[in-house]
C-alpha positions, 0 to 999 in steps of 0.5 A, spaced: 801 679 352 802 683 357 801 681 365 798 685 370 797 685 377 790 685 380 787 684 386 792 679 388 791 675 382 797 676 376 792 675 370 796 675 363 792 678 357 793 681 350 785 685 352 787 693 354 786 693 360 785 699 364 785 697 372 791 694 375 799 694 374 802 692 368 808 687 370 811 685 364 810 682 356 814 676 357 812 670 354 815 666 361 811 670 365 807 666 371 801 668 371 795 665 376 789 667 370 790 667 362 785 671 360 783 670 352 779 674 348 774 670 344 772 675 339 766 679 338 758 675 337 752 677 340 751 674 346 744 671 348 739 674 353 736 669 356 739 664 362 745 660 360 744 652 361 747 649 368 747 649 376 745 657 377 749 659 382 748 667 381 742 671 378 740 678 378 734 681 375 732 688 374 726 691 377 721 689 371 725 681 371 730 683 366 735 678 367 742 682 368 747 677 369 747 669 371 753 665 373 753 657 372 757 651 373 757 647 367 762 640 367 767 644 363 767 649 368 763 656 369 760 661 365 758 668 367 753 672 362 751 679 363 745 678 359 746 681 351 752 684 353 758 680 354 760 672 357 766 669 360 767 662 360 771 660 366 775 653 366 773 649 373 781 649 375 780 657 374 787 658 371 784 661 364 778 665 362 775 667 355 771 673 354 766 674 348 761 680 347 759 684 342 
C-alpha cells in the first residue's frame, strides 16, 4: 500500500494513482482514509437506495451520479460506471466498477 497526500487528506491505497504526492509504502503509515478496491462488477444505472443528498442528471434526465446516506454510511454512484461506499466515520472508502 502506498500513501498519498491529497488535498490535505493522507489517503493510503494499493489502486494506482495519478494525482497527489506519494509518501511512503509503510504498513505503520497514519492515514485519514484507507481507500480499497472492491473489484470490478457492473454497477447498476439506476438511483441507489437512501436519503439523496446529491443528484445530477443529463439534458435528457439520464442519471449521471446520486450520492446517499444509508445507516452504514454513504455511497456515491456514477451511474454504470463506478461507486464508492464510504463509511459514516469517513475513515475508509471501497471503490468498485467496471
Amino acid at each position: 500500500m502506498t500513501t498519498f497526500v491529497m488535498h490535505g487528506l493522507r489517503l493510503r491505497t494499493t489502486l494506482p494513482l495519478h494525482h497527489g504526492r506519494a509518501v511512503d509504502d509503510h504498513a505503520d503509515t497514519y492515514a485519514d482514509v484507507l481507500l480499497t478496491d472492491g473489484g470490478l462488477r457492473v454497477v447498476p444505472p439506476d438511483r441507489p437506495e437512501g436519503r439523496e443528498i446529491a443528484h445530477l442528471s443529463d439534458e435528457e434526465d439520464a442519471p449521471l451520479y446520486t450520492f446517499v446516506e444509508r445507516p452504514e454510511g454513504y455511497l456515491l454512484r456514477f451511474h454504470g460506471t463506478c461507486e464508492f461506499s464510504i463509511a459514516r466515520d469517513l475513515s475508509s472508502v471501497v471503490y468498485a466498477g467496471d
